[in-house]
C-alpha positions as CSV (number, residue, x, y, z in Angstrom):
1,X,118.3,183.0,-89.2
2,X,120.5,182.9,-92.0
3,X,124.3,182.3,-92.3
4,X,124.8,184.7,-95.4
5,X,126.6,187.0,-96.0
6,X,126.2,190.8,-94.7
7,X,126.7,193.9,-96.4
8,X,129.7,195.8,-95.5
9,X,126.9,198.4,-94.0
10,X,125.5,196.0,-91.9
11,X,128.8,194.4,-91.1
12,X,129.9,197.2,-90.1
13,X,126.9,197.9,-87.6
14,X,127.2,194.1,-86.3
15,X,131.0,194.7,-85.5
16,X,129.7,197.7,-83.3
17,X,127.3,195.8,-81.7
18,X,129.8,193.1,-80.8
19,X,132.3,195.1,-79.5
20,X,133.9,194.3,-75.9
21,X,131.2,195.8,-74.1
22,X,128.7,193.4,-75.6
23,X,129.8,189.8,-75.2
24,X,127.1,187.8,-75.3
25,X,125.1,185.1,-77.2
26,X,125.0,185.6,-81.1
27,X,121.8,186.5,-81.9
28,X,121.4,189.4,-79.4
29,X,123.9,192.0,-80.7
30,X,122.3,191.5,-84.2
31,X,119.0,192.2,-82.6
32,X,120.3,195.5,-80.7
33,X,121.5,196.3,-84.1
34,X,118.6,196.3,-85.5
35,X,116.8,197.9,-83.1
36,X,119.2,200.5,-82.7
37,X,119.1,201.5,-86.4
38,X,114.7,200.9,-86.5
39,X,114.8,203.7,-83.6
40,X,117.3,206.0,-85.7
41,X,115.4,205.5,-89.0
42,X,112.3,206.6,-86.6
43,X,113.9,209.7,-85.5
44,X,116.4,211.0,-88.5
45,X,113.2,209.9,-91.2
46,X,110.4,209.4,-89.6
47,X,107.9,207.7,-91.8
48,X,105.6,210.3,-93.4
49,X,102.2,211.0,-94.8
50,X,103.3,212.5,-98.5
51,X,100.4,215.0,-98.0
52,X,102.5,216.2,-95.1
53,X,105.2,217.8,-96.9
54,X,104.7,221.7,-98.2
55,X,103.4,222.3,-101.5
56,X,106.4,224.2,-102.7
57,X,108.9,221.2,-101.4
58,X,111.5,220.2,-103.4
59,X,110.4,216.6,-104.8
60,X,114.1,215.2,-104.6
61,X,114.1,215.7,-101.0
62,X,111.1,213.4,-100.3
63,X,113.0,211.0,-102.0
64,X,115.9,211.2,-100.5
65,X,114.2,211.2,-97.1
66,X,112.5,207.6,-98.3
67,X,115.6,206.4,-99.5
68,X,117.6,206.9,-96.5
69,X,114.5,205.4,-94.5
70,X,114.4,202.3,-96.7
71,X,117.9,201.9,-96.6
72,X,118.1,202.0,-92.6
73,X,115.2,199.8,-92.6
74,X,116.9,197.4,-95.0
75,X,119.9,196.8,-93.4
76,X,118.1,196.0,-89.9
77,X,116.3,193.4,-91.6
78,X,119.1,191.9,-92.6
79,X,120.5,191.6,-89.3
80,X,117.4,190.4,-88.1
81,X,117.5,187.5,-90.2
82,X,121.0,187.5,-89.4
C-alpha cells in the first residue's frame, strides 16, 4: 500500500466508500471500491473479443468502449494499492 496521492476520480470513489455507513478499518473501503468499480467495468464494458463486434461498427466506438474499461480498471488499481 501506498500513501500517494489519489486522483480526484478515485478520491472521489474512496469518499463514497467511506461514508457513515462504512466505518471501518482503512484498507477495506478502498478494497469495496475497487471491487465495486471491477464489477461495473464488467457489466457497463465488458471485456471483448474485437472479432466480436459487427463488421459495419463504427471503429470510434470500440475505442471508446476500451477507454472507458481501462479507465475503470485504472482507477481500482489505484485504490487497491491505496
Amino acid at each position: 500500500m501506498t500513501n500517494q496521492p489519489l486522483s480526484l476520480a478515485a478520491q472521489a470513489i474512496l469518499d463514497a466508500a467511506t461514508s457513515r455507513w462504512l466505518d471501518v478499518d482503512d484498507d477495506i473501503p478502498s478494497q469495496v471500491a475497487a471491487a465495486a468499480l471491477r464489477a461495473a467495468a464488467d457489466q457497463v464494458v465488458p471485456d471483448d473479443n474485437p472479432l466480436s463486434f459487427s463488421t459495419g461498427a463504427p471503429q470510434a466506438f470500440e475505442i471508446q468502449r476500451r477507454t472507458t474499461r481501462r479507465q475503470l480498471l485504472a482507477i481500482a488499481a489505484e485504490l487497491e494499492t491505496q
